[in-house]
Each structure stands twice: as structure tokens, then as C-alpha cells.
N, C-alpha and C positions, 0 to 999 in steps of 0.2 A: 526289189532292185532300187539300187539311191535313184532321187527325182532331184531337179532342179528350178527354180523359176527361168527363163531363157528369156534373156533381152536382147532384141536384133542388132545389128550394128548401126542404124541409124536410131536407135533408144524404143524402138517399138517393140509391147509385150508379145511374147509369142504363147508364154504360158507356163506352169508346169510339165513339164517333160522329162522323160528316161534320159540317165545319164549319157544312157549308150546315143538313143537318138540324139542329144543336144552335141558329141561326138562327132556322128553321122554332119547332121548339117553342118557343122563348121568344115568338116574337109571338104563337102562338096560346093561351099563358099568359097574355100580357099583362105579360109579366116580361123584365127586361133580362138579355143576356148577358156573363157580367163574368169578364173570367181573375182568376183567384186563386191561380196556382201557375206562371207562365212558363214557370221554369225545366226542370219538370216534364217527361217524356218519356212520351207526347204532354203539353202543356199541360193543367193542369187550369184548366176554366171552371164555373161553376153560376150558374143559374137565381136570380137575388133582383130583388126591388124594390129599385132602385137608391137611390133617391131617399130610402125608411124607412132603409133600411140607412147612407148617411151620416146621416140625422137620429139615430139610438141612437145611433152611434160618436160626437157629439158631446155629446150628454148624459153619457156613461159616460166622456168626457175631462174634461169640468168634474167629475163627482164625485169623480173619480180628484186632480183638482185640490186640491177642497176637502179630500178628508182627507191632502192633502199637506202642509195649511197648516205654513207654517215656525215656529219658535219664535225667539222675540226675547229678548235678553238686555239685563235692565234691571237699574237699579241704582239703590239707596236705598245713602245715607252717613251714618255718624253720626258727633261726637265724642265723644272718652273720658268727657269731660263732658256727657253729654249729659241735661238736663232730662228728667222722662215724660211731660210734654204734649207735646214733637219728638219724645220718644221715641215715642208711643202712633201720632202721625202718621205716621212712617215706619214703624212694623210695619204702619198701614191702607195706605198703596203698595203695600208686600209683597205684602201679602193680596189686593188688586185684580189686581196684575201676575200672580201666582201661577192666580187664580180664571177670569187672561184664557187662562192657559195656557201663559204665559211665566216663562224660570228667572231669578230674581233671583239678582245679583252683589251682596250685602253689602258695605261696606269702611268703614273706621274707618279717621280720620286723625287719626294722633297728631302733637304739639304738643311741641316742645323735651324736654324729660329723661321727656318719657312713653311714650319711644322704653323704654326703661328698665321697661316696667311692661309686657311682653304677656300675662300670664296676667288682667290689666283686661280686655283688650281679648277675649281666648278668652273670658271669663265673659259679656262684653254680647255678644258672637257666640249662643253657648250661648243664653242669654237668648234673643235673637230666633227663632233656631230650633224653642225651643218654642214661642213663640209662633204660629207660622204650620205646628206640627206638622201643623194639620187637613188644610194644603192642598198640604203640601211637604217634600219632605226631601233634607236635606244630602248636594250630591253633588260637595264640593270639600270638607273642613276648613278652620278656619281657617289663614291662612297670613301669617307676616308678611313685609314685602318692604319694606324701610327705614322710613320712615314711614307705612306701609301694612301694612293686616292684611285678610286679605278671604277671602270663604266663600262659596260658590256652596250656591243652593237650589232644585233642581229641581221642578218640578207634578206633584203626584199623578196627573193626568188628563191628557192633548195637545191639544193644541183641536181635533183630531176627535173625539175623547171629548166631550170638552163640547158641541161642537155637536150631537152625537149624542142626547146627554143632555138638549137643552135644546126638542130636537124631540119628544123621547118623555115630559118632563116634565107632567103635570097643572098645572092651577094649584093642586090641593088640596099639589102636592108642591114647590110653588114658594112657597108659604107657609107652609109647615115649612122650605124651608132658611132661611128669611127670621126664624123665630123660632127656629132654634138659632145663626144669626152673631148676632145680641141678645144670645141667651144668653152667647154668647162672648166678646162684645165687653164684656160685664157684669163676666163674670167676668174680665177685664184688668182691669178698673177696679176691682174690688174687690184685687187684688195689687199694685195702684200705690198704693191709699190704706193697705193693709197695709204696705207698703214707708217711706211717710210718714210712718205715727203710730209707727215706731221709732223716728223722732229724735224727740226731746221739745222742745217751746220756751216749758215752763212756768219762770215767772219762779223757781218755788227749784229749778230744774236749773241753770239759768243762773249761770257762775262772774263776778261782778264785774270790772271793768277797775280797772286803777290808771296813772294814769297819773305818778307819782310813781320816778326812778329809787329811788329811797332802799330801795324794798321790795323790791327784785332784791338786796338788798347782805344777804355773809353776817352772822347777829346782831353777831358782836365788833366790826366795822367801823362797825356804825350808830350804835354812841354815840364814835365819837372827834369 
């Protein structure tokens, strides 16, 4: 008659045993009998609740899921030209994209002879990256590729991390991260108005226009 090795339902050997007995005890456990090992000479079987035993294995699939989640690579663009109010906008994407847990691809599109200027284009990279140091760091340099310059910026955190974080988070610690991005967001806005009041557009900075050619012309020429 076939024989089996029998594993108890809390993992203890019980032994070699008749298939019929290893049978026998599982119904007077009340517990199903389930091979676990085929190949095994004799076969191994053990003693579990069939029925708990797929419900854990499916729980412990989706978690295994969830800290799997993928990362998405998203991309903010700017121009060489670019204003600090689009500017100030596209470092807040950043910071969203980056906080979701996703690595932001940078990329600057330069414009006719600005092909000709990339150490522009590495300084507004530069720039950005400190801006979003809190939540990310550079894990491409920048790089330029014709009319194209671009910088990959990796999450501090993974979106397991985060979701992690956001399970074990208080509100007293959700309203501290909430008043130091203020703070941050502040302090941007105080380096953009700092960046502004260095150009001046007080009227005696201001050099007059002429529109006259005569005043282009060297002295000896203007009185013939």
C-alpha cells in the first residue's frame, strides 16, 4: 500500500505512514490532507486547513504586490528662456512626481544658436536639482543630445516606502510635513524675488534710446 512522509499541521514530523492512515488522521482533525512535496520519495503530505491556507497565500500575494509597485518616469520641460513663474511651476510637478515616488526626466529644449550655450542649459539643470534636493537626487547628469539637454532625478523614498510611511504616519506628523513644504515652498519664493531685485528698472538706470542715426556716427563725421 502507498506510504507517505506526514507533516503535522504545526510542521512536526509524524513520520512515514499508510496512505489510508495519514487519511484517517486528517478527518479526525478535521483538517485536509494536501501533498506538498510529489516528487519526494515517499511523497510528502501535511495536515493544514486548506481553505485558511489559500486565503494567507493570497493576502501575502497582493502585499508582495503592493511593495512591488513600479516606478513611472515622468518628465517636466523647460526653455533656456524660461520665466520663474513656469519656472517655479515645473519644479512644483517635480516635487509632486518625485513625493508620488516617481524618477523625473528633466529636459531643456534649446532654440536655433542656443545649441551653442550648454553650460545655460547645465546651470538651469543645477538649479532644478537643488531645488527638489529634499525629495530627489540626481541619477543621470545632465546630458546634451542635439537640441536636447536632460537629467534624470531619482525619489529619495519608493512608493513602498511612502506607502509605508503614510500608514505609520500620525496626523500630528502629517502636519509637520505640511508646514516644512510652506516653508520651502517660501523659501523658493524668497530666491526668485532675490534673483528679480538684481535687475533694476529704476528710471536713472535706465540708458535712453535715440533714435537718430547721426549719434552712431564717429565725432569728425557729424559736422561735414
Amino acid at each position: 500500500m502507498p506510504e507517505v512522509r506526514l507533516v503535522g499541521p504545526n510542521g512536526e514530523q509524524v513520520g512515514i505512514v499508510k496512505i489510508d492512515d495519514a487519511l484517517r488522521l486528517a478527518a479526525e482533525a478535521d483538517l485536509d490532507l494536501v501533498e506538498v512535496a510529489p516528487q519526494a520519495k515517499p511523497p510528502v503530505c501535511k495536515l493544514m486547513d486548506y481553505g485558511k491556507f489559500k486565503y494567507e497565500s493570497a493576502v501575502k500575494a497582493r502585499e508582495s504586490r503592493k511593495n512591488q509597485a513600479t516606478t513611472a518616469l515622468k518628465e517636466v520641460r523647460f526653455r533656456l528662456k524660461i520665466d520663474d513663474h513656469d519656472y517655479e511651476t515645473k519644479v512644483g510637478h517635480a516635487r509632486r512626481f518625485l513625493e508620488a515616488g516617481d524618477k523625473v526626466k528633466a529636459m531643456i529644449q534649446f532654440r536655433g544658436r542656443e545649441q551653442q550655450r550648454p553650460q545655460m542649459g547645465v546651470r538651469l539643470l543645477e538649479r532644478f536639482s537643488e531645488d527638489v534636493a529634499d525629495l530627489g537626487q540626481v541619477e543621470s547628469s545632465p546630458r546634451q543630445d542635439g537640441r536636447h539637454m536632460v537629467m534624470v532625478v531619482g525619489p529619495l523614498r519608493t512608493k513602498a516606502q511612502q506607502a509605508k510611511q503614510q500608514d505609520s504616519d500620525s496626523p500630528s506628523d502629517n502636519e509637520e510635513n505640511k508646514a516644512q513644504a510652506r516653508a520651502k515652498k517660501e523659501g523658493r519664493a524668497r530666491k526668485t524675488q532675490q534673483r528679480q531685485e538684481k535687475v533694476s528698472t529704476e528710471p536713472e538706470d535706465a540708458k535712453p534710446l535715440s533714435n537718430s542715426m547721426a549719434d552712431y556716427l564717429p565725432d569728425e563725421l557729424k559736422n561735414l
